[in-house]
PADREN-604169 format. One line per 2 residues: for each residue x, y, z of C-alpha. Coordinates in steps of 0.1 Angstrom, whole numbers. Example, Ala and Ser with C-alpha at 12.3 -4.5 7.8 and 13.67 -1.06 7.14 Angstrom:
<pts>
123,-45,78  137,-11,71;
</pts>
This chain:
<pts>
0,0,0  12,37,-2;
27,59,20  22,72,54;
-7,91,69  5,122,82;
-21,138,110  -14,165,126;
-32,177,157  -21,212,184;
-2,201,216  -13,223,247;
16,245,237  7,257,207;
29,236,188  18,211,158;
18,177,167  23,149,136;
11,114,141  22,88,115;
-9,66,105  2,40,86;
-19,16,59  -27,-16,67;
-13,-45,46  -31,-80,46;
6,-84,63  4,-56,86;
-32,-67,99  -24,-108,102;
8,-98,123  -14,-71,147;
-39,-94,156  -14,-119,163;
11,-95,179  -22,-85,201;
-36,-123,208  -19,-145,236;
-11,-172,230  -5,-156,192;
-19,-182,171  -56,-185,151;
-68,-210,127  -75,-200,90;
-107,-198,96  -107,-174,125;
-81,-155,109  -105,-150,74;
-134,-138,97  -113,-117,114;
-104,-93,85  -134,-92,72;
-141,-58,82  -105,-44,69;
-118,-55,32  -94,-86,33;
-106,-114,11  -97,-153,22;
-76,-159,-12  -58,-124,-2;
-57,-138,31  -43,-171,23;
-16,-158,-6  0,-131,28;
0,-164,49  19,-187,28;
44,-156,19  50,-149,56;
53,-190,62  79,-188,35;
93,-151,52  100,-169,83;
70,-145,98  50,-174,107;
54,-212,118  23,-235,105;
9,-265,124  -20,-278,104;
-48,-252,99  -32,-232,124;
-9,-200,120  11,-186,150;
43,-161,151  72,-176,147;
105,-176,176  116,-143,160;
81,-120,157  76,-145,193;
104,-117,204  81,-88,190;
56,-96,210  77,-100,244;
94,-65,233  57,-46,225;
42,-64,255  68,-48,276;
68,-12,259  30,-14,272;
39,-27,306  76,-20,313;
86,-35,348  100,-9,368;
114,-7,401  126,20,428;
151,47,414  177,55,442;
194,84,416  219,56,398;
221,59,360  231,29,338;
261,35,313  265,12,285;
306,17,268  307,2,231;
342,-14,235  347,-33,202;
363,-20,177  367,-30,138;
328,-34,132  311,-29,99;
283,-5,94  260,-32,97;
269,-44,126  271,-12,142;
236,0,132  227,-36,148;
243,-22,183  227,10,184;
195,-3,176  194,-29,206;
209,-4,226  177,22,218;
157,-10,225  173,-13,259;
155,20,264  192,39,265;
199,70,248  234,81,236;
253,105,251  278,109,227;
295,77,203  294,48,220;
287,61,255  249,50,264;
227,63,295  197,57,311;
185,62,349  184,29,363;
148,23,374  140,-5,347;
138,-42,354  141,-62,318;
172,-89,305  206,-80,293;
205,-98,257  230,-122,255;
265,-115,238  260,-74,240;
285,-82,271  313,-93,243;
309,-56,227  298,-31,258;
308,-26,291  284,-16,316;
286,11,347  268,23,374;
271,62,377  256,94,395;
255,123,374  269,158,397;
260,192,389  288,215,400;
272,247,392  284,268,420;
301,246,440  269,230,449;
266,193,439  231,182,429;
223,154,414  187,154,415;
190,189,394  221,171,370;
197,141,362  167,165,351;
187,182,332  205,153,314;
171,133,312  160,165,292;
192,161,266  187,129,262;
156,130,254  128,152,232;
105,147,264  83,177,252;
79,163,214  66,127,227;
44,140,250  27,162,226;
27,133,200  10,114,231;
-18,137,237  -21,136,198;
-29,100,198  -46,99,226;
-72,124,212  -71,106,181;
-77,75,192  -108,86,214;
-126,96,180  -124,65,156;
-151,42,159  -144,20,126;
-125,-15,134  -93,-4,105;
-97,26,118  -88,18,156;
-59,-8,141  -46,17,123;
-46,44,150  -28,17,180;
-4,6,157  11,40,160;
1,39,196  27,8,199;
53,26,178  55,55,199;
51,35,232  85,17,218;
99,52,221  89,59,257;
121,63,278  99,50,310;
120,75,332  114,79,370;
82,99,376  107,129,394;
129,134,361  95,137,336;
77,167,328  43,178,348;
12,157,337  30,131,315;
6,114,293  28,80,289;
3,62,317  -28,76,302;
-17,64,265  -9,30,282;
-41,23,293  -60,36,266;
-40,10,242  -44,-16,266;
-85,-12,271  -92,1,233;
-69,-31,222  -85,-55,243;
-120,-43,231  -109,-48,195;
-93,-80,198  -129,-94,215;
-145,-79,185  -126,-95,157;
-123,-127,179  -157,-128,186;
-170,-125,151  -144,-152,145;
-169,-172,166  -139,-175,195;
</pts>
C-alpha cells in the first residue's frame, strides 16, 4: 500500500503535533492481531473472519500467509498459524513497551561503553539499535545512559561488545553538587520529552474519536510505535502531567476491546 498518513493535531503549547498513520497490509493486519492475541496463534478460519471488516478477502488472506510462512514470519501447524520464535520476540518487546517492569530509582544511572572495535556499518547499526531498545539513549559515540529504574534482560552477547557502569551524574554549578538537578537536566538532553508528550496527547485524542475496526488498528499501531519510544524515566525526572500512563491504558482497554471484536466475530 502507499505511504504514510501524516495527522497532525495542536499540543497544549501551541505547537503542531504529527502522528504517523500508517496503511494496513493484509501483512500488517495478520501480524497485529497476532502480535495482540496470547497465546499468538488462530486457525485460518478465524483469521478469514477476522479481517473481514478491513476488506481482506480469504484468497488475499491465504496468498499473505503462505508468503509470511515462506518469510519466516509465521510457523504453521496444520490449519493453524502462530508467530514464529523471531516475531515471538516482538511480542515480548511490545508487550513490555506497554507494561515495562520498573522498580525503585535511588538516583543511579546505567552507562552502556561500546568497546569493540573494527565493526562494519551493519553491525554497528545492529548495536545501536538494541541499545535504543534497551530503552538507553546516547550521550555521545558509543557512550549509552539511562537512569536505572527499569527491570528487563541483558541480551545475550551485547557483554562481548559493551561494558556496563553504574554512575551518578553531579551538577557542580556553583560549587553545589546536585544530582537530582544534573539528572533533570541530562534526562531533558537525552531526550525530546516535550515532542513525545505532545505526539502522546495527539494520539490519545485521536484515538478517542475513531469508531471504525481499521480505523482503531490503524490508530494503536502507531500507539505501539511511539510506546516503543517511551524512555519509562522515573516519575521525578518527567515533565508535569505526563501522558505515557494515560496512553498505556487507553491502548491496553481500546486493544482488548478490539481483539474481543474480531475474535468474537471469529466465533472465538
Amino acid at each position: 500500500m502507499g505511504g504514510s498518513v501524516q495527522y497532525v493535531t495542536m499540543n497544549v503549547s501551541g505547537e503542531p503535533a504529527t502522528v504517523d498513520l500508517r496503511p494496513l497490509s493484509a501483512r500488517s493486519v495478520i501480524l497485529s492481531l497476532l502480535l495482540g492475541t496470547h497465546p499468538p496463534e488462530l486457525p485460518v478460519k478465524d483469521l478469514v473472519r477476522a479481517v473481514e471488516p478491513f476488506g481482506i478477502g480469504g484468497s488475499t488472506l491465504r496468498a499473505a500467509l503462505s508468503r509470511m510462512v515462506a518469510a519466516g514470519d509465521l510457523r504453521r501447524a496444520g490449519g493453524v498459524h502462530g508467530l514464529s520464535d523471531r516475531l515471538l520476540e516482538r511480542q515480548r518487546r511490545q508487550d513490555a513497551a506497554v507494561h515495562p517492569q520498573t522498580r525503585h530509582w535511588d538516583g543511579l544511572w546505567e552507562m552502556a561503553v561500546v568497546t569493540a572495535t573494527g565493526r562494519g556499518p551493519a553491525e554497528r547499526a545492529e548495536l545501536r539499535a538494541g541499545l535504543a531498545a534497551l530503552r538507553l539513549a546516547e550521550l555521545r559515540e558509543g557512550v549509552w545512559l539511562r537512569p536505572a529504574n527499569l527491570r528487563r534482560p541483558w541480551p545475550d552477547g551485547l557483554d562481548d561488545v559493551v561494558r556496563r557502569f553504574t554512575t551518578r551524574p553531579d551538577d557542580a554549578t556553583d560549587g553545589a553538587h546536585d544530582t537530582a538537578r544534573a539528572s533533570r537536566e541530562l534526562a531533558a538532553a537525552l531526550w525530546p520529552l516535550d515532542s513525545w508528550a505532545a505526539t502522546a496527547r495527539a494520539l490519545l485524542a485521536h484515538v478517542a474519536r475513531t469508531d471504525r475496526p481499521a480505523d482503531r488498528f490503524t490508530a494503536l499501531a502507531a500507539v505501539v510505535r511511539h510506546l516503543l519510544a517511551d524512555p519509562v524515566l522515573p516519575a521525578a525526572l518527567l515533565p508535569a502531567h505526563w501522558p505515557g500512563p494515560e496512553l498505556r491504558a487507553a491502548y491496553t482497554d481500546h486493544r482488548r476491546q478490539l481483539t474481543e471484536e474480531m475474535l468474537g466475530r471469529a466465533g472465538r
